[in-house]
C-alpha positions as CSV (number, residue, x, y, z in Angstrom):
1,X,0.0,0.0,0.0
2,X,2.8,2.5,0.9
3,X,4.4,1.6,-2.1
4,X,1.5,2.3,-4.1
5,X,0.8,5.4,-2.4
6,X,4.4,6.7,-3.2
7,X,4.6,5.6,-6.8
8,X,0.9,7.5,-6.8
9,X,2.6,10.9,-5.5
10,X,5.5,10.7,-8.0
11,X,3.0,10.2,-10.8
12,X,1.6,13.1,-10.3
13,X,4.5,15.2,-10.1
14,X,5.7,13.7,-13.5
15,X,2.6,15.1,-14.9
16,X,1.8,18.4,-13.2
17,X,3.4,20.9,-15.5
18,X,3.6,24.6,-15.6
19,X,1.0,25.3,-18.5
20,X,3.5,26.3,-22.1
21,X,3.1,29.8,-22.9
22,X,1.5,30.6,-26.2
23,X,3.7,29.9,-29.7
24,X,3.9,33.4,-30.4
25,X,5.4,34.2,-26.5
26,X,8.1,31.4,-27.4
27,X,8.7,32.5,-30.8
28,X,9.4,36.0,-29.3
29,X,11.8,34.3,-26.4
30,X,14.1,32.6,-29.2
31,X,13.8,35.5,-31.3
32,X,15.1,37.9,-28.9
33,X,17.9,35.5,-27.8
34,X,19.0,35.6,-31.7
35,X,17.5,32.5,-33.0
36,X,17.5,33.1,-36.8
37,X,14.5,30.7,-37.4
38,X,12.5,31.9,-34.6
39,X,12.8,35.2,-35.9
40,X,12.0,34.3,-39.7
41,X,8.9,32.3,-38.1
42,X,8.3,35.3,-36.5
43,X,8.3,37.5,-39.4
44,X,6.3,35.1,-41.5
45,X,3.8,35.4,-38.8
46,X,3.8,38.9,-38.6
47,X,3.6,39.2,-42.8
48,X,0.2,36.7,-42.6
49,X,-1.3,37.4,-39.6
50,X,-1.4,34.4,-37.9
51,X,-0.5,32.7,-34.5
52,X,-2.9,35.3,-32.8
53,X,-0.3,38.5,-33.7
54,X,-1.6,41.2,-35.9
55,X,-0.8,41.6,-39.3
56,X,2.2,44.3,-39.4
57,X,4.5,44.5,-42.3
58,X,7.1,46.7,-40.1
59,X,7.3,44.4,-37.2
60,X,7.4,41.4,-40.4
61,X,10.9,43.2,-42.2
62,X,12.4,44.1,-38.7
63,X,12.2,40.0,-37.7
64,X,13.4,39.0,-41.6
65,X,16.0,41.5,-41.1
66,X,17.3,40.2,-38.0
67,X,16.9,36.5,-39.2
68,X,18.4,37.6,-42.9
69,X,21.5,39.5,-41.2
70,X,22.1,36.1,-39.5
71,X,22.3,34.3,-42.5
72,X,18.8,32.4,-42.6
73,X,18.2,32.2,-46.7
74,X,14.5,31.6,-46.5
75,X,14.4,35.5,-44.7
76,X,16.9,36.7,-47.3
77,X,14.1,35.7,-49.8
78,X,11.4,37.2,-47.7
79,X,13.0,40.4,-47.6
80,X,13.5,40.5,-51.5
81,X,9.9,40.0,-51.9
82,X,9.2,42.7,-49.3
83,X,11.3,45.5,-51.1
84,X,11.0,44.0,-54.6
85,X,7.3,45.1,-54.7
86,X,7.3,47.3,-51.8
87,X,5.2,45.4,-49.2
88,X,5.1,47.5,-46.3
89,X,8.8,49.2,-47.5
90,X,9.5,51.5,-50.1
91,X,10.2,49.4,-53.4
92,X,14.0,48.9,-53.5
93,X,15.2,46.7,-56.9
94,X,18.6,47.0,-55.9
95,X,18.5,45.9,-51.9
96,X,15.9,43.7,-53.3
97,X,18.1,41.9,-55.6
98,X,21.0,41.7,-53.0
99,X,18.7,39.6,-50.9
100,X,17.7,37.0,-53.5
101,X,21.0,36.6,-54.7
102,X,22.3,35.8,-51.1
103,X,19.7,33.4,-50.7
104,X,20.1,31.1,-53.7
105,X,23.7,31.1,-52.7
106,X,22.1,29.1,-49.7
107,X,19.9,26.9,-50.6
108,X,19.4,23.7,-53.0
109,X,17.3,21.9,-54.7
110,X,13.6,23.5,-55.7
111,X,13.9,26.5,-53.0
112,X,17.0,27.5,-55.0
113,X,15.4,27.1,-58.5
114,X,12.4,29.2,-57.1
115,X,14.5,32.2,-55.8
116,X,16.7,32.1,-58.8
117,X,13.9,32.4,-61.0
118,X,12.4,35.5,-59.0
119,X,16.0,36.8,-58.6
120,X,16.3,36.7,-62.5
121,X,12.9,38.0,-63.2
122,X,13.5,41.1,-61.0
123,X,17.0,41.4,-62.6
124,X,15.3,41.8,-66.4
125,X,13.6,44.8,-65.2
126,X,16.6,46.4,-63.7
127,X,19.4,48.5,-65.2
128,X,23.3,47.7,-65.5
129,X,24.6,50.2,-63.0
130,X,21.8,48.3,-60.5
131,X,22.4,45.1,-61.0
132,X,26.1,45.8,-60.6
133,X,25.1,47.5,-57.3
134,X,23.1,44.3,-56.4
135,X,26.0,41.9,-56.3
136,X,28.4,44.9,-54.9
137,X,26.2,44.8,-52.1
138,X,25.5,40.8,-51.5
139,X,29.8,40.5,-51.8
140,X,30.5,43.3,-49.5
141,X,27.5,41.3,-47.0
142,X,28.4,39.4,-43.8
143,X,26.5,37.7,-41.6
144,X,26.1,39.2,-38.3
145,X,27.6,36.8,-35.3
146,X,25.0,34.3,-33.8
């Protein structure tokens, strides 16, 4: 019986668990502790909408920014959508460029095929001198430290 009794009380502690905060509170703890991820989650999130945070474009190229500077590809992509057709920026071809061409240096497969073909198509509407000032730009870039 005491045996039960004590297995019985350590059950229970096994079990009782502070409740997890929300996604978007634990997103916002990794992102402010530098997780690149977290913070491209984050500013997917804040682009759509979703996760109970309110759509906000700023807030959405602040997070790909921070995510982007630390080298995550997917945010360097997000970001060259975002100033390509001036989604909550001002339009910037040139930053816009440097972005997609740092991401399909880092990724494979489809993902690179996809930002390589919207790297290219935003190219053919750009001049020489800004597409020279594109990859001056995405050379000259380094990540920030993690």
């Amino acid at each position: 019986m005491f045996k039960l009794a004590v297995i019985s009380a350590l059950g229970v502690g096994l079990y009782a668990q502070a409740p997890q905060k929300p996604l978007r509170e634990r997103l916002m703890d990794r992102a402010l502790k530098g997780d690149a991820e977290a913070q491209f989650d984050l500013g997917k999130n804040f682009e759509t909408g979703r996760i109970g945070l309110k759509k906000d474009l700023v807030q959405a190229e602040h997070w790909y920014r921070e995510a982007a500077n630390r080298g995550e590809p997917f945010a360097q992509a997000s970001l060259g959508i975002l100033y390509g057709f001036g989604k909550g920026v001002a339009p910037d071809l040139v930053q816009a460029l440097m972005w997609y061409k740092l991401a399909a240096e880092h990724t494979t497969g489809g993902d690179q095929t996809t930002i390589t073909e919207m790297r290219d198509d935003l190219a053919s509407k750009m001049t020489p001198e800004q597409i020279a000032e594109a990859r001056k730009r995405a050379h000259e870039w380094k990540p920030v430290a993690r």
